[in-house]
Phi, psi and omega in degrees: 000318172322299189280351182268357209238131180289168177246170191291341192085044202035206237250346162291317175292327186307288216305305153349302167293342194285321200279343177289336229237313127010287193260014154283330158290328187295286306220319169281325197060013159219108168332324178283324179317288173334283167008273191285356175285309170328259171351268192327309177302315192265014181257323171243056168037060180256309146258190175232154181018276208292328175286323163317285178346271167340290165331281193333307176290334176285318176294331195271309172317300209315326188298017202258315172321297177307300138346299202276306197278313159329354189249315195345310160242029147258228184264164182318307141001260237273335190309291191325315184312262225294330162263061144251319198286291165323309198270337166290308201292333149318304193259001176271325129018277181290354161303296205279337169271324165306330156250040171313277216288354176282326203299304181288302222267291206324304216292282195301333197236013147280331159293312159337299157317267192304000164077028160285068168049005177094009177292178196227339199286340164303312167282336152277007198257294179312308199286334167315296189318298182306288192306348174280293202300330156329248200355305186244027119323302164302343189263293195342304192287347186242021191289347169257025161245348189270310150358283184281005211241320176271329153340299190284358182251164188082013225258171184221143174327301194312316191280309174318317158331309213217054174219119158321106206253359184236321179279138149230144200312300166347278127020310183284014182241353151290051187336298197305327168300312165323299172278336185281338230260307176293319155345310181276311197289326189286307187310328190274306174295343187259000135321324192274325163336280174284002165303280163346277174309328176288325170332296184273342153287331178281025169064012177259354154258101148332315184261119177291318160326331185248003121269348139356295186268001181260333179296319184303345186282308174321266180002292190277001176254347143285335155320309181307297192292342174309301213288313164318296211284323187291307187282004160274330164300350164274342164313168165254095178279100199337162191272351174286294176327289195282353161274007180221027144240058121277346155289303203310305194296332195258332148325294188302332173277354168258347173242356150303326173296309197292317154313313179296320207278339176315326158300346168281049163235346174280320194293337173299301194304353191264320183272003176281321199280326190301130201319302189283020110303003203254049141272316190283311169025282190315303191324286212291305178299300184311322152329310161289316164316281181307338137327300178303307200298310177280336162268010147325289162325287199288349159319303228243047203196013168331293213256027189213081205301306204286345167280333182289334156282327156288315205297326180302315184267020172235019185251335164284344160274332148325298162319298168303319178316286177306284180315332195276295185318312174300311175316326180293291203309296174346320212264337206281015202046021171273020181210156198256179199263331159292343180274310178300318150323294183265029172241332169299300172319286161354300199262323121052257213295340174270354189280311163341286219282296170318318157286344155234045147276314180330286177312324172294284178310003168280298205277302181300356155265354150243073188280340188259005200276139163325141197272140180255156181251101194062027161289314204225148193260148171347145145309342165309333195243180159257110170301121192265191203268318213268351191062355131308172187237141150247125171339120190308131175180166195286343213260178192297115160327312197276000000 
């Protein structure tokens, strides 16, 4: 096949087809397009063999471009993904041209062998293959250091966050270590919990997306702790230790909850600005106010149940307050009965988020108080007036 095809012409023609077959993928945006112009050119001896080749490896780089540009803005995630993608394609890249000519004679005289007729496109196909599958020959062994290696890149505010700074694996075969470990890892959420929330009251995130990702983070250092706390509970544990960590796991599930629901409280604030809001207005600032004051309050109020228990009821008396106001506006017709409908749902949902950060910060500040059967209800439910539970749902519970 080789003698009927003209060649790239040493090692200059390579890098030329190469640099060809590259920028036919940037150009494209696919590899497979590039691909197939290859095939095709070298199926009507437009190049020859080796040059085909040559393309091949430059389109399978080029496909790193397409990688770099899809990632620009997206998540840390999807970044690694794309320099794992890049770095493999790279170094498979540079494999197959050092063993370009072992390559091509394996290639020719495995086609051969298989009778495809002297084509030359069965046999650019195979040399894909083959060198890809090098690639990840070449990788395999070392894919859980490139792994922890891309780990550390991208990292984000958000992710730093939502990594556990207090639990080790260690630890769990220890109880006493073990629970205080978790203890601390519950308070830094729920720090991080009024961190979130002070944030949007004060009017200082711009991006709703980053806040999103600071809840998701809260989330996600709640799973780390769940997950911390189940498996120390498979220890062998004292029987007091191990009845008080199903309290510790329903903190984490009450602020985790409390995390999610913190954008309605940006989504009020949002809805205060709006025209055919601006009856409620007054209602609604006074509201956030007061949001603000008490969870102000409760920053400073860790180690202190009875101040921590007034700021908590004055966040629930906030609510009732606001709500009595919207309804007023509703009965005086200054408000329409669909704006009263999404402005209730609103106040809902912060109504939500306050009963469970309450429940988490009633049980972290009494981590040793007996596990109860239904005083404080799933994150899953709702508190009704009457202390029953009704299904968790948007529109206001009371």
């Amino acid at each position: 096949m080789a003698d009927r095809l003209p060649a790239a012409g040493g090692l200059t023609g390579v890098l030329v087809y190469l640099g060809i077959g590259f920028g036919a993928t940037v150009l494209t945006q696919s590899s497979s397009a590039s691909i197939a112009l290859i095939l095709t050119a070298a199926g009507q001896q437009l190049i020859g063999f080796d040059a085909a080749a040559a393309a091949i490896i430059g389109a399978n780089v080029g496909t790193t471009t397409t990688a770099a540009f899809a990632v620009i803005d997206a998540t840390p995630n999807a970044k690694r993904v794309a320099a794992g993608h890049i770095l493999f394609n790279l170094l498979t890249g540079v494999v197959a041209l050092a063993l370009l000519p072992v390559l091509l004679q394996v290639v020719q005289m495995a086609n051969g062998w298989l009778a495809a007729g002297g084509r030359p496109e069965p046999a650019l196909a195979m040399f894909h293959t083959l060198f890809n599958l090098l690639g990840v020959l070449l990788l395999l062994p070392v894919a859980d250091r490139i792994a922890g290696v891309l780990g550390r890149l991208f990292r984000t505010v958000e992710e730093d966050l939502g990594r556990p700074r207090h639990l080790d694996d260690t630890l769990t075969g220890t109880p006493g270590l073990a629970l205080a470990a978790l203890h601390e890892e519950l308070r830094r959420m729920r720090r991080l919990v009024l961190s979130n929330i002070a944030t949007v009251l004060a009017g200082a995130e711009p991006r709703p997306q980053r806040l999103a990702r600071r809840a998701e983070a809260v989330v996600g250092l709640g799973v780390a702790i769940t997950e911390f706390a189940t498996t120390t509970r498979m220890a062998n544990l004292p029987r007091d230790e191990a009845a008080a960590l199903p309290g510790l796991i329903r903190v984490a599930r009450y602020l985790e909850e409390a995390s999610r629901l913190t954008p309605s409280v940006e989504r009020l604030r949002a809805a205060a600005r709006e025209p055919q809001n601006v009856a409620a207005g007054p209602v609604i600032e006074a509201f956030l106010a007061r949001l603000r004051q008490s969870f102000s309050a409760l920053s400073d109020t860790e180690a202190d149940p009875a101040a921590g228990g007034l700021a908590v009821a004055e966040l629930e008396a906030g609510y009732q307050t606001a709500k009595s106001g919207l309804l007023r506006l509703g009965a005086d017709r200054r408000l329409s009965v669909e704006r009263l409908d999404s402005l209730l749902d609103g106040f809902s949902g912060c109504h939500r988020l306050i009963d469970q950060f309450a429940k988490a910060d009633r049980r972290l500040r009494q981590p040793v108080e007996p596990e109860s059967d239904g005083s404080d209800d799933e994150p899953a439910s709702e508190t009704v007036p009457d202390g029953q539970q009704a299904p968790a749902r948007q529109s206001d519970p009371d």
